[in-house]
N, C-alpha and C positions, 0 to 999 in steps of 0.2 A: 504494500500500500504506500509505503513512502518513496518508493519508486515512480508509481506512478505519480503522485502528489509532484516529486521533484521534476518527472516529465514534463506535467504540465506549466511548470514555472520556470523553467530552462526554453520554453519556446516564447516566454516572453520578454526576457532579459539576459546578460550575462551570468557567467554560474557565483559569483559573487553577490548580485542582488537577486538570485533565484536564492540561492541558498539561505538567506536572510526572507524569505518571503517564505520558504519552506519551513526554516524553524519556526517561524510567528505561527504558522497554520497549525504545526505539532503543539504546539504550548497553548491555543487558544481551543483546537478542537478534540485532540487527543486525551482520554483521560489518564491520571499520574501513573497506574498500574500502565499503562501501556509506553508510557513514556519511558517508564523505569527499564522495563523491557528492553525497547530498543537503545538505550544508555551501555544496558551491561551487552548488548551483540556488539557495539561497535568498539564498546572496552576488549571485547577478546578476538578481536577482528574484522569482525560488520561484511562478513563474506555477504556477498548478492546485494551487497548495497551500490547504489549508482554514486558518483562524485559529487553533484548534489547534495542529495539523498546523507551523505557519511558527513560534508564541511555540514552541515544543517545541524545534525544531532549533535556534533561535536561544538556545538555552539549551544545546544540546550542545558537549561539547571536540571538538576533533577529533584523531580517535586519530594519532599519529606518522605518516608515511610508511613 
């Protein structure tokens, strides 16, 4: 899913302000269990994640426990 998210915001900007428009979207519509989720895939690699998709989450907080 954050693939395609970053898809669609890669065709409308550079991957620097897609990437910024990707994580806005993860932080505002994703809820934190899923957020936390994709935190700990990119901490142990983020295999199948698009370049996007990886600068985005590596710019997200991760919400509390």
């Amino acid at each position: 899913m954050a693939n395609d998210i970053a898809n669609f915001f890669d065709a409308e900007s550079g991957q620097a302000a897609a990437a910024e428009s990707v994580r806005n979207h993860l932080s505002r519509y994703w809820e934190p269990r899923m957020r936390r989720a994709i935190i700990a895939h990119v901490e142990t690699g983020g295999a199948g994640l698009a370049p996007t998709a990886m600068a985005a989450v590596r710019k997200l907080v991760a919400p509390a426990a």
